[in-house]
C-alpha positions in Angstrom: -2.1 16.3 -29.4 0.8 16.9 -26.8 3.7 14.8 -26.3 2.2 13.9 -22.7 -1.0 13.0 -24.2 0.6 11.0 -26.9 2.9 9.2 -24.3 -0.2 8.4 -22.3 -1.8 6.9 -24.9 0.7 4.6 -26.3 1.3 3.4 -22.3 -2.4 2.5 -21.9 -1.9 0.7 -25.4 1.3 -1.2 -24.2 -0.4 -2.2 -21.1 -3.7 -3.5 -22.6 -1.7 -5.1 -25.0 0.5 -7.1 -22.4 -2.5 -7.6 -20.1 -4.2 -9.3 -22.9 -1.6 -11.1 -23.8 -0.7 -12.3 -20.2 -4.2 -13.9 -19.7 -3.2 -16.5 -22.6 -0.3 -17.5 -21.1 -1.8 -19.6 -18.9 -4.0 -21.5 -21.9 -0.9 -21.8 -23.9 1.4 -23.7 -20.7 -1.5 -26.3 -20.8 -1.6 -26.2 -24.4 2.1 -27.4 -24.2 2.0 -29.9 -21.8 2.3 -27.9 -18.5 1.1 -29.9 -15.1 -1.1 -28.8 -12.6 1.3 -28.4 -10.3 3.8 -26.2 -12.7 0.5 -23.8 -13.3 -0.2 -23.6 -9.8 4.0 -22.2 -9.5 3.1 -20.1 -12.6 0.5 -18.4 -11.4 1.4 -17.7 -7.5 5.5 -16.7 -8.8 3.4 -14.1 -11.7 1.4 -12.8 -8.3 4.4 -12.7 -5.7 6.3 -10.8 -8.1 3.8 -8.3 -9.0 3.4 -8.0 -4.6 7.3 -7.5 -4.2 6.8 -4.6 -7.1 4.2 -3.0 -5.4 6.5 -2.6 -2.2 9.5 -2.0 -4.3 7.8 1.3 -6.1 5.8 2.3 -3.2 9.3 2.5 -1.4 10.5 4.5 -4.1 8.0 6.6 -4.5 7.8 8.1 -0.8 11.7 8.4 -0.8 11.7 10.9 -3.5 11.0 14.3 -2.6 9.5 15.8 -5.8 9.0 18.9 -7.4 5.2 20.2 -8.2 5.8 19.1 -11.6 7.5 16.1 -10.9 4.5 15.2 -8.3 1.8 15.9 -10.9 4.0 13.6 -12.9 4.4 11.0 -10.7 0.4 10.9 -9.6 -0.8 11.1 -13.1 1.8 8.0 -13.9 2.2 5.8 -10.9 -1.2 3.7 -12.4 1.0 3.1 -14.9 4.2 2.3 -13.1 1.9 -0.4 -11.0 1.1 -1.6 -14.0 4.1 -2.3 -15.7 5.6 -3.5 -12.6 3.2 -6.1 -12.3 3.1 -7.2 -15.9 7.0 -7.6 -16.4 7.8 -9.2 -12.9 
Protein backbone atom coordinates (compact mmCIF):
# COMPACT_ATOMS: atom_id res chain seq x y z
CA UNK A 1 0.00 0.00 0.00
CA UNK A 2 1.19 3.65 -1.00
CA UNK A 3 1.82 6.39 1.31
CA UNK A 4 -1.37 8.20 -0.30
CA UNK A 5 -3.44 5.21 0.36
CA UNK A 6 -2.13 4.75 3.78
CA UNK A 7 -2.67 8.57 4.65
CA UNK A 8 -6.25 8.11 3.30
CA UNK A 9 -6.94 5.52 5.38
CA UNK A 10 -5.84 6.70 8.68
CA UNK A 11 -7.88 10.30 7.81
CA UNK A 12 -11.14 8.33 7.22
CA UNK A 13 -10.12 6.51 10.62
CA UNK A 14 -9.54 9.94 12.47
CA UNK A 15 -12.70 11.26 11.23
CA UNK A 16 -15.05 8.31 12.08
CA UNK A 17 -13.33 8.24 15.15
CA UNK A 18 -14.09 12.07 16.11
CA UNK A 19 -17.54 11.84 14.44
CA UNK A 20 -18.39 9.09 16.72
CA UNK A 21 -17.12 10.57 19.42
CA UNK A 22 -18.81 13.98 18.81
CA UNK A 23 -22.38 12.44 18.77
CA UNK A 24 -21.73 11.62 22.74
CA UNK A 25 -20.97 14.85 23.56
CA UNK A 26 -24.20 15.90 23.68
CA UNK A 27 -25.40 12.73 26.17
CA UNK A 28 -22.41 13.44 28.31
CA UNK A 29 -23.37 17.62 28.86
CA UNK A 30 -26.68 16.19 30.16
CA UNK A 31 -25.06 13.56 31.89
CA UNK A 32 -23.24 16.42 33.86
CA UNK A 33 -25.73 18.62 34.58
CA UNK A 34 -26.03 20.72 31.35
CA UNK A 35 -29.50 22.89 30.90
CA UNK A 36 -31.62 22.96 28.07
CA UNK A 37 -30.73 26.12 27.33
CA UNK A 38 -26.69 25.54 27.49
CA UNK A 39 -27.46 22.38 24.91
CA UNK A 40 -29.43 24.46 22.73
CA UNK A 41 -25.93 27.06 22.65
CA UNK A 42 -23.97 23.77 22.26
CA UNK A 43 -25.37 22.49 19.54
CA UNK A 44 -26.13 25.80 17.25
CA UNK A 45 -22.19 27.29 18.26
CA UNK A 46 -20.84 23.27 17.06
CA UNK A 47 -23.15 24.05 13.72
CA UNK A 48 -22.24 27.92 13.13
CA UNK A 49 -18.66 27.03 13.35
CA UNK A 50 -18.76 24.16 11.10
CA UNK A 51 -20.79 26.95 8.46
CA UNK A 52 -18.06 29.70 9.01
CA UNK A 53 -15.50 26.64 8.02
CA UNK A 54 -17.19 25.83 5.08
CA UNK A 55 -16.86 29.56 3.80
CA UNK A 56 -13.41 29.87 5.19
CA UNK A 57 -12.01 26.67 3.06
CA UNK A 58 -14.18 27.21 0.10
CA UNK A 59 -12.46 30.74 0.07
CA UNK A 60 -9.28 29.20 0.22
CA UNK A 61 -9.73 26.75 -2.04
CA UNK A 62 -10.77 28.98 -5.19
CA UNK A 63 -7.86 31.45 -4.30
CA UNK A 64 -5.20 28.92 -4.95
CA UNK A 65 -4.29 28.40 -8.37
CA UNK A 66 -3.03 24.79 -8.40
CA UNK A 67 -0.97 22.50 -10.18
CA UNK A 68 -2.55 19.19 -11.96
CA UNK A 69 -1.14 17.37 -9.13
CA UNK A 70 -1.92 19.66 -6.54
CA UNK A 71 -5.73 19.74 -8.01
CA UNK A 72 -6.01 15.95 -8.06
CA UNK A 73 -4.80 16.50 -4.55
CA UNK A 74 -7.00 18.96 -3.43
CA UNK A 75 -10.32 17.12 -5.04
CA UNK A 76 -9.48 13.80 -3.79
CA UNK A 77 -8.91 15.62 -0.10
CA UNK A 78 -11.29 18.54 0.25
CA UNK A 79 -14.10 15.74 1.74
CA UNK A 80 -11.71 15.51 4.15
CA UNK A 81 -10.71 19.02 4.77
CA UNK A 82 -14.78 19.71 5.17
CA UNK A 83 -14.58 17.28 7.44
CA UNK A 84 -12.14 18.16 9.81
CA UNK A 85 -13.15 21.60 9.56
CA UNK A 86 -16.42 20.84 10.88
CA UNK A 87 -15.38 18.51 13.54
CA UNK A 88 -12.64 20.74 15.26
CA UNK A 89 -14.57 24.21 14.96
Amino acid sequence: MDNRKLIALRSFIIAAGATAAASFVGVFAVMIGASAVEMGWLQSSSNSLSNLGQILWGRISDRVRATNALSDFRKRNISYSMVHASIFL
